[in-house]
C-alpha positions as CSV (number, residue, x, y, z in Angstrom):
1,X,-103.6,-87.4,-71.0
2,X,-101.7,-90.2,-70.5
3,X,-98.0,-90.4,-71.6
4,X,-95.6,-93.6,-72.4
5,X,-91.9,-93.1,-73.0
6,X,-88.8,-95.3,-73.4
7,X,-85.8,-95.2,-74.4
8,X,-81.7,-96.4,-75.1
9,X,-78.2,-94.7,-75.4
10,X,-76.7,-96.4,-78.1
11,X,-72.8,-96.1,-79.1
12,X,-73.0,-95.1,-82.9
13,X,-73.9,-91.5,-83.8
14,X,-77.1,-90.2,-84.8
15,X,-77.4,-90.1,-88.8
16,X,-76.1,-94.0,-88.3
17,X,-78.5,-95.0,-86.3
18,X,-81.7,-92.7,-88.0
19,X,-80.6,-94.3,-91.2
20,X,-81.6,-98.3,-90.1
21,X,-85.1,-96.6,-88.0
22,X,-85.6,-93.5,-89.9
23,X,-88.0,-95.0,-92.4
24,X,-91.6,-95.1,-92.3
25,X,-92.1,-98.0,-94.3
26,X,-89.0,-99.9,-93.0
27,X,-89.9,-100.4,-89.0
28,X,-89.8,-104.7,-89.8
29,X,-86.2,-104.0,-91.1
30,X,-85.1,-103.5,-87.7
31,X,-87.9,-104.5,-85.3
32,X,-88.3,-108.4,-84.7
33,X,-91.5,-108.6,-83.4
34,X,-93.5,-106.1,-86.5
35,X,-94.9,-107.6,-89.0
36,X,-94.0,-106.4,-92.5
37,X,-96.3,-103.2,-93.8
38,X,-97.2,-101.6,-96.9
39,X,-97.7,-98.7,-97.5
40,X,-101.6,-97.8,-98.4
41,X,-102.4,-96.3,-102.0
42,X,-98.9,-96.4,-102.8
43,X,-98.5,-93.1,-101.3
44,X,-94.9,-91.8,-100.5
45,X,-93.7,-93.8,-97.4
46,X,-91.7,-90.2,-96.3
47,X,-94.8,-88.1,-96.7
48,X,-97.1,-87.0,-93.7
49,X,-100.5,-88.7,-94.7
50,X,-98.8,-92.2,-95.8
51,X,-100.4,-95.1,-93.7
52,X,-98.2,-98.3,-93.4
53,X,-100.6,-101.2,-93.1
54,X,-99.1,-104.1,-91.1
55,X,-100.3,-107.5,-92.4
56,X,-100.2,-111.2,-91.0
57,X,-100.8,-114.1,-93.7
58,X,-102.7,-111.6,-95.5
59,X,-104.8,-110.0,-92.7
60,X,-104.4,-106.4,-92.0
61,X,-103.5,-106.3,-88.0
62,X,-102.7,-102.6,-87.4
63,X,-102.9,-99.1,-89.4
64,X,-100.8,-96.4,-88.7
65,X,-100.5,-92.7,-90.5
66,X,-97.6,-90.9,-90.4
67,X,-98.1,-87.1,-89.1
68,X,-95.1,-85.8,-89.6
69,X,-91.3,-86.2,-90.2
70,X,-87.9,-84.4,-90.0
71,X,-84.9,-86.1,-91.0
72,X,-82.8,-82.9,-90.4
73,X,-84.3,-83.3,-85.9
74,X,-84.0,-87.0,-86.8
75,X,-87.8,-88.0,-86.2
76,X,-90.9,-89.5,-87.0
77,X,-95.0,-88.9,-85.0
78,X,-97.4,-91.0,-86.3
79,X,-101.4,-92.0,-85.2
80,X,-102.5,-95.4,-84.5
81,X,-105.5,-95.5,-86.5
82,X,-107.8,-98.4,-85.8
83,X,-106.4,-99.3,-82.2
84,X,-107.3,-102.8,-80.1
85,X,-107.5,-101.4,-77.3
86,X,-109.7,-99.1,-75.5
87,X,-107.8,-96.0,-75.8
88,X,-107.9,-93.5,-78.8
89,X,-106.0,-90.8,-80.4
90,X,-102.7,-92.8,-79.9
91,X,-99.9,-90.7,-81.1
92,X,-96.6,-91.7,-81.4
93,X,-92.7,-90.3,-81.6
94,X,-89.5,-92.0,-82.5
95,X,-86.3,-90.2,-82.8
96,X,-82.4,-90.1,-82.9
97,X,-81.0,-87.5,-80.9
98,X,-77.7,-87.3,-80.2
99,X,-76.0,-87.8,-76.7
100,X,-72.3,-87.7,-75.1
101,X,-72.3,-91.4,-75.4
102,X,-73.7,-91.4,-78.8
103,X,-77.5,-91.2,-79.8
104,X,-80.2,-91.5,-77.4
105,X,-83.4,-93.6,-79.3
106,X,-86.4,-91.7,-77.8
107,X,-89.9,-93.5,-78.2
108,X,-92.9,-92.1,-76.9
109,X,-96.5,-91.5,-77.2
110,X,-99.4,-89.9,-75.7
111,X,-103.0,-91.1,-75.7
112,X,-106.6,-91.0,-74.6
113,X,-107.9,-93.5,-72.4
114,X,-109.6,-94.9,-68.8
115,X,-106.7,-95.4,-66.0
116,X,-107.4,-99.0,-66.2
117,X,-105.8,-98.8,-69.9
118,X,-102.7,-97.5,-68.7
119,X,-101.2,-100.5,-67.5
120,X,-102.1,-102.4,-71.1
121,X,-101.0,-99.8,-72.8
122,X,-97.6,-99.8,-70.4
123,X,-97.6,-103.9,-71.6
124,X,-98.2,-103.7,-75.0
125,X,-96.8,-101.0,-76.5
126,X,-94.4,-100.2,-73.8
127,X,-93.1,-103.7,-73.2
128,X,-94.1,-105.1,-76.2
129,X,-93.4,-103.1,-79.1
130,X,-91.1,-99.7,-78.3
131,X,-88.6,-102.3,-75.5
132,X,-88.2,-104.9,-78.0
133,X,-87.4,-102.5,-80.8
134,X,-84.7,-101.0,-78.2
135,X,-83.3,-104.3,-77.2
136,X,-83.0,-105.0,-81.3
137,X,-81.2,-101.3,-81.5
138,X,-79.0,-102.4,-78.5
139,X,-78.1,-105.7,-80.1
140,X,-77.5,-104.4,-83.1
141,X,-75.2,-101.3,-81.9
142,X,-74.1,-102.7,-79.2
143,X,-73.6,-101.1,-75.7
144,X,-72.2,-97.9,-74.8
């Protein structure tokens, strides 16, 4: 199965930096390239089951359920229901953990799909999503 991981030292401690990506319903908060979501049903954003629905003038672009989350390990996993491309059951982690030099911001997922998804996958979510959220984190906490 394949795997995709990345991930920043940051210099603030952990409960600082889980509080601004902790959320479920907040990743647009601190992400500049997510669309705002909602959250479907109005089901509780913090409870495994709640799918945040990210929209673009109006259109639903991407679903996502959350599986499970621990504030007290600092963490979040959560499917990607619906995805574009051809992979499937896309799971996903993000979490705080702490590190000499602060908090280490761990994202990561594993996934189903041909080798020749890999690399898109690697683009996408890798590149595209999960390293600009880092280099948001790093801006925004600077540098250790």
């Amino acid at each position: 199965m394949p795997s995709l991981i990345r991930s920043i030292v940051l210099p603030a401690d952990p409960d600082t930096v889980w509080r601004t990506i902790g959320r479920f319903d907040g990743l647009a908060d601190w992400h500049p390239h997510v669309p705002p979501s909602v959250i479907e049903d109005d089901a509780d954003p913090e409870t495994p089951g709640a799918i945040r629905a990210f929209t673009l003038e109006g259109t639903v672009v991407a679903r996502e359920r959350l599986l499970a989350k621990d504030d007290t390990t600092r963490s979040y996993r959560y499917a990607v229901l619906d995805p574009f491309l051809p992979i499937t059951a896309y799971e996903a982690t993000l979490t705080a953990v702490p590190h000499d030099r602060g908090t280490e911001v761990r994202w990561s997922a594993t996934y189903q799909g041909a080798a020749e998804a890999v690399r898109q996958v690697e683009e996408v979510f890798g590149d595209g999503v999960y390293g600009a959220g880092l280099a948001a984190l790093e801006e925004r906490f600077g540098m250790s």
